[in-house]
C-alpha atoms as a printed R data frame, in Angstrom:
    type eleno elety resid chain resno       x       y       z
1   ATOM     1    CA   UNK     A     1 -17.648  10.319  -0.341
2   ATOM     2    CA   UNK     A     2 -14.119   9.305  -1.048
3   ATOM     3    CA   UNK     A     3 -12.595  12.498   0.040
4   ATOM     4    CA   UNK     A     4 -15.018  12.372   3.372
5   ATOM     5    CA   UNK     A     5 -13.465   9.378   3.974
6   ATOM     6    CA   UNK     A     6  -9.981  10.099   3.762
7   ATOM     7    CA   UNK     A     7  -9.667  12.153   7.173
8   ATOM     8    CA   UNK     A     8 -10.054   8.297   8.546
9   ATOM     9    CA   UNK     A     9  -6.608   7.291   7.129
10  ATOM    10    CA   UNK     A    10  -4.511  10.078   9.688
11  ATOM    11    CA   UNK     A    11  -7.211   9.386  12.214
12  ATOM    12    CA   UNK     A    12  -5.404   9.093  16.146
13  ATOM    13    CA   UNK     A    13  -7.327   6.117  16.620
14  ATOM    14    CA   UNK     A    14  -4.901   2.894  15.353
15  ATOM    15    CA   UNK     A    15  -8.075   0.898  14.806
16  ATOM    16    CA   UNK     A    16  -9.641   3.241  12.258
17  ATOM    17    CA   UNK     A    17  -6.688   3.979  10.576
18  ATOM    18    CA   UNK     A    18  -6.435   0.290   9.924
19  ATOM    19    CA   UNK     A    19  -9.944  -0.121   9.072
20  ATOM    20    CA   UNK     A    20  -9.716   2.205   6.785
21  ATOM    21    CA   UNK     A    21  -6.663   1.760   4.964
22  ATOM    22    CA   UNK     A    22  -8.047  -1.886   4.284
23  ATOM    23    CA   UNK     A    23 -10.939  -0.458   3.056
24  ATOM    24    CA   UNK     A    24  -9.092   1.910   0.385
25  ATOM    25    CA   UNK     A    25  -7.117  -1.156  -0.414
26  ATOM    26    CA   UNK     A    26 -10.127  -2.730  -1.490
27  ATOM    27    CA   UNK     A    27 -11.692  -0.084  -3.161
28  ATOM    28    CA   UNK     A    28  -7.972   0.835  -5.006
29  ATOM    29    CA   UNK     A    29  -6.990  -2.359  -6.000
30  ATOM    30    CA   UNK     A    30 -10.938  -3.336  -7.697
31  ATOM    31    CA   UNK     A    31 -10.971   0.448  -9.421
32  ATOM    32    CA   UNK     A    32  -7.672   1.156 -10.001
33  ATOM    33    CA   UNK     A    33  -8.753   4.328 -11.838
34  ATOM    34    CA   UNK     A    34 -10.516   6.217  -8.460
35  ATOM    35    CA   UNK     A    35  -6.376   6.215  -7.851
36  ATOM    36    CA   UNK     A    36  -6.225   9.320 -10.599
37  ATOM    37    CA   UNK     A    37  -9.597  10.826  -9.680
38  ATOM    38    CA   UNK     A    38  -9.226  11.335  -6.512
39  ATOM    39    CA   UNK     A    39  -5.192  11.891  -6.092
40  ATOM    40    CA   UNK     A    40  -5.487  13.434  -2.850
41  ATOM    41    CA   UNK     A    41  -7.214  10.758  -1.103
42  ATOM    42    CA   UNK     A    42  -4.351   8.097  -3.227
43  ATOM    43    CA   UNK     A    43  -1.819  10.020  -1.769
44  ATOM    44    CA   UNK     A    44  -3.239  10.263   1.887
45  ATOM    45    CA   UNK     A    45  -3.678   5.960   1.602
46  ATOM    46    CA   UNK     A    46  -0.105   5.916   0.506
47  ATOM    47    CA   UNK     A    47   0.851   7.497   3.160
48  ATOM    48    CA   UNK     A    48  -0.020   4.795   5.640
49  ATOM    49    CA   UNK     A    49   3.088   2.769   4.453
50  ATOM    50    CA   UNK     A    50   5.094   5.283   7.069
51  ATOM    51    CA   UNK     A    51   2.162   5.088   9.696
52  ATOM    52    CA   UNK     A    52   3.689   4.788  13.165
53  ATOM    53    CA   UNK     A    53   1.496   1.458  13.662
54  ATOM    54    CA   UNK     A    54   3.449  -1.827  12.400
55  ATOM    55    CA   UNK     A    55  -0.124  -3.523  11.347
56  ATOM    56    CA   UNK     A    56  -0.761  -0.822   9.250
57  ATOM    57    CA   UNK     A    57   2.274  -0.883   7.361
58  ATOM    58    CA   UNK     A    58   1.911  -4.040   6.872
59  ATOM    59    CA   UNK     A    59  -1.430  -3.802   5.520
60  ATOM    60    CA   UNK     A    60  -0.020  -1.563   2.872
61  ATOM    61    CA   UNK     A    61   2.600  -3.991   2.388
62  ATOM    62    CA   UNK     A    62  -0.402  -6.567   1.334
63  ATOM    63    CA   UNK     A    63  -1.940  -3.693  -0.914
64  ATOM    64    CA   UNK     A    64   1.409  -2.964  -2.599
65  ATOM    65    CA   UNK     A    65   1.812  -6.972  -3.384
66  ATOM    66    CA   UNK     A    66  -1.394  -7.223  -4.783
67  ATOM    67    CA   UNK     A    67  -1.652  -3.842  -6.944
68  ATOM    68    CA   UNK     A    68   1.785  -5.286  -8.792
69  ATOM    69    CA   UNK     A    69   0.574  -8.595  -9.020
70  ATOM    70    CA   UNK     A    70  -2.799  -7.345 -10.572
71  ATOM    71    CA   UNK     A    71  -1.219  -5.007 -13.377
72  ATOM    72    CA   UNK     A    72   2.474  -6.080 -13.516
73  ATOM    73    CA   UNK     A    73   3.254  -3.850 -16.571
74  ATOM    74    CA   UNK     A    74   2.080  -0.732 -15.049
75  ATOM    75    CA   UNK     A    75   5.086   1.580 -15.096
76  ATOM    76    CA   UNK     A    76   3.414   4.051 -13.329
77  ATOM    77    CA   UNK     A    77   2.562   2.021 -10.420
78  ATOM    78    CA   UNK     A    78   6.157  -0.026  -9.937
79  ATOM    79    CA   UNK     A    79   7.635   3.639 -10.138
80  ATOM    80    CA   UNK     A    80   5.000   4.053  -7.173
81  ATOM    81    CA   UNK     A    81   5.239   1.187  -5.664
82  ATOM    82    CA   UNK     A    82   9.046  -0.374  -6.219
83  ATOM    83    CA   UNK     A    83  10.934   2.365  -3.948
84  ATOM    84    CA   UNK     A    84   8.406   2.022  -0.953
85  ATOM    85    CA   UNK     A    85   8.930  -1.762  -1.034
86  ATOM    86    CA   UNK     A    86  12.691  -1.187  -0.341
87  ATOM    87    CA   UNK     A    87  12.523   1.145   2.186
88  ATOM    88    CA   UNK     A    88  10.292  -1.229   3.990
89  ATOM    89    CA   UNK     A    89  13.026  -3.660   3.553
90  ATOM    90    CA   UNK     A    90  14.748  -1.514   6.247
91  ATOM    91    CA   UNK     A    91  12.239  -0.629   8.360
92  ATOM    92    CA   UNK     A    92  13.208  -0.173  11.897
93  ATOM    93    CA   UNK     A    93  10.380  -3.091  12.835
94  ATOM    94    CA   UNK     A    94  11.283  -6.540  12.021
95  ATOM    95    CA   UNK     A    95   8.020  -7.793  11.406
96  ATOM    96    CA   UNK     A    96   7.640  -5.171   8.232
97  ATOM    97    CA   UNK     A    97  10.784  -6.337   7.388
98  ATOM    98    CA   UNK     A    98   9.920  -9.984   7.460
99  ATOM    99    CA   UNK     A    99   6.607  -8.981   5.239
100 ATOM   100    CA   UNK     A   100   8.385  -6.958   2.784
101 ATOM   101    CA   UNK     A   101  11.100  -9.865   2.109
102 ATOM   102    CA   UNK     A   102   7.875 -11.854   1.692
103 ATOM   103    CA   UNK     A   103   6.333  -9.433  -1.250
104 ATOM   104    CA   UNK     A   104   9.387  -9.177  -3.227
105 ATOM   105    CA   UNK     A   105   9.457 -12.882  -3.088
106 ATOM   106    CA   UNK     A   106   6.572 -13.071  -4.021
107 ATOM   107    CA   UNK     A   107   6.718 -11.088  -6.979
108 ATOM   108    CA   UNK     A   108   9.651 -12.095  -8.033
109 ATOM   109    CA   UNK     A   109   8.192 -15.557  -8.339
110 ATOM   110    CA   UNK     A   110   5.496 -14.060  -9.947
111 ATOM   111    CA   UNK     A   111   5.770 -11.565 -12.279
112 ATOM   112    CA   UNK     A   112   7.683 -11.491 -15.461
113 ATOM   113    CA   UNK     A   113  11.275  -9.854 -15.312
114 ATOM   114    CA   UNK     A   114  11.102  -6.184 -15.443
């Protein structure tokens, strides 16, 4: 069903785009493991951190602070995650911005140095 599902996420409608990357947020981030079975569909989610729509990015924003904070020694998923959060630092919308100043805080705060 998960690969069904995935032509939602580059849907042209902005509400089921965001619908549906929260939903693969939720379903990601309680089995991380679907992320290696189905890597098309992880990649497609991913994507949505470069959707044109700001609340979308900053959905993914949300997802990529709680995926660290959930396994903060995963290697593989700071190597992921970490450059994404600082191109969002510059994103050309100030309200991503704003939200991905407030992850890396957040982190920071909270996870151990890496």
């Amino acid at each position: 069903i998960i690969p069904r599902l995935q032509l939602y996420l580059t849907n042209d409608n902005n509400d089921i785009r965001l619908i549906f990357t929260r939903t693969f947020a939720r379903v990601f981030l309680a089995l991380p493991a679907l992320a290696q079975s189905f890597t098309p569909a992880y990649h497609s989610f991913l994507g949505r951190f470069t959707d044109t729509r700001v609340p979308i990015r900053i959905e993914m924003l949300k997802f990529a602070k709680d995926a660290l904070l959930a396994s903060p020694l995963s290697d593989s998923l700071w190597a992921i995650l970490s450059p994404t959060l600082v191109n969002k630092l510059i994103d050309s919308d100030e309200s991503v911005r704003r939200a991905a100043v407030g992850v890396v805080v957040d982190i920071a705060l909270t996870v151990p140095r890496r």
